[in-house]
N, C-alpha and C positions, 0 to 999 in steps of 0.2 A: 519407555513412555515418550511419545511425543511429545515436541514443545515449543515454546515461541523458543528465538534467538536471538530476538532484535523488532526495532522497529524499520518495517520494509517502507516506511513512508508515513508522510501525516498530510491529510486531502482537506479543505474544506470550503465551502462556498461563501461567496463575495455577498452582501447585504446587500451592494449596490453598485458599483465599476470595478471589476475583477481588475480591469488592465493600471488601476489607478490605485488600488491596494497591492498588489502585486510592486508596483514602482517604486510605493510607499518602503515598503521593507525592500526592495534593494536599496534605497538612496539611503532610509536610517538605521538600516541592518546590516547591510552588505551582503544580501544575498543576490547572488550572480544570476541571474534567469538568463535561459538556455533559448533555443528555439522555440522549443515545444511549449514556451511558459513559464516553465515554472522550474527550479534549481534542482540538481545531484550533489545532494552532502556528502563527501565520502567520509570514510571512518579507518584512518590507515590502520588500527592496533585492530581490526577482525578478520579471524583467521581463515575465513573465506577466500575462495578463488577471486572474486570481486571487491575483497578486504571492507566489506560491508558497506553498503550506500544508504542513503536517508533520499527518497524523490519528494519534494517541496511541492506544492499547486496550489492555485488559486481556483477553482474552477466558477463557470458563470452563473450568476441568480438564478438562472432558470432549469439547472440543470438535474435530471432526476440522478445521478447515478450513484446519492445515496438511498434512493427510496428502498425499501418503505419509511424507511427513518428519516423523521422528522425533523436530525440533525444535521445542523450545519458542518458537520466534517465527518469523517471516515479515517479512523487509526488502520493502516496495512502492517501485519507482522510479519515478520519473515520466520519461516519454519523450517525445522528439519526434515521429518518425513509427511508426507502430506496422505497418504493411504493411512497409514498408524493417527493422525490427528482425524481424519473424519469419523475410523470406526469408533476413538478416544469420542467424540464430538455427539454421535448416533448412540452409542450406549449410552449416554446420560442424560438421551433427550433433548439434546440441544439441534434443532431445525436447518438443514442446511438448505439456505435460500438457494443458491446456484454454486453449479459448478458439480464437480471442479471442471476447469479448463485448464485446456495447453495454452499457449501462449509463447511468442518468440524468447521471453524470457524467463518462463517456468511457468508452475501450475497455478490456479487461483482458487478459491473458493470463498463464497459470503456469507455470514451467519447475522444473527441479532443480538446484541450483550440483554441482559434482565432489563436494560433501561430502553431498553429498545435503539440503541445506537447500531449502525451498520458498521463491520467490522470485516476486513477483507485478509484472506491469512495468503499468504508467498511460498511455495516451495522455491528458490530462486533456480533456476535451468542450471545443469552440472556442463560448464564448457568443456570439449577438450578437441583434437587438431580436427575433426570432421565438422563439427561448428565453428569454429570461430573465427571466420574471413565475415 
């Protein structure tokens, strides 16, 4: 049976200055923002090639890339097998918005929780010496 393993990240949108909530929780959090934005949690005790990451973001007011939901953030889990969780996913009726996709760092796919929250599942990419320069 497929299955989450983690959380591949936690996304959500700024009510109103991304770059100034964002600053907020590094200055009274300590969270590190990177280039891109927003921080890499790592998780030294998972048994992952990557020993598990959490990616942090703030993204901007205006930005769809939760739609159709409504909400202000998007949970990413990271999964095992990602063919075993969509056929898991389509036998029970559950709608697969998009995907799945490749991606430089593994597969994606988006679904909708009951509540209508957008929810983005991770197979994370398997490294080994043809990838990883």
């Amino acid at each position: 049976m497929a299955k989450v393993t983690g959380i591949g990240g936690i996304f959500f949108k700024a009510r109103n200055d991304d770059k100034a909530l964002a600053s907020w929780y590094q200055t009274h959090l300590g969270i590190e923002l990177e280039e891109f934005g927003g921080a890499t949690l790592k998780w030294e005790k998972d048994t992952a090639e990557d020993k598990g990451l959490t990616v942090w973001m703030i993204d901007e007011k205006e930005s769809d890339w939760f739609s159709p939901s409504s909400s202000t953030f998007m949970i990413n889990y990271r999964i095992d097998d990602m063919e075993g969780m969509i056929a898991q996913l389509k036998n029970a009726g559950v709608e697969i918005l998009q995907g799945p996709e490749s991606h430089e760092n593994g597969k994606f796919v988006w679904i909708l929780d009951p509540d209508g929250n957008k929810v983005e599942l991770w197979e994370p990419k398997i490294w080994d010496e043809k990838n990883k320069s």
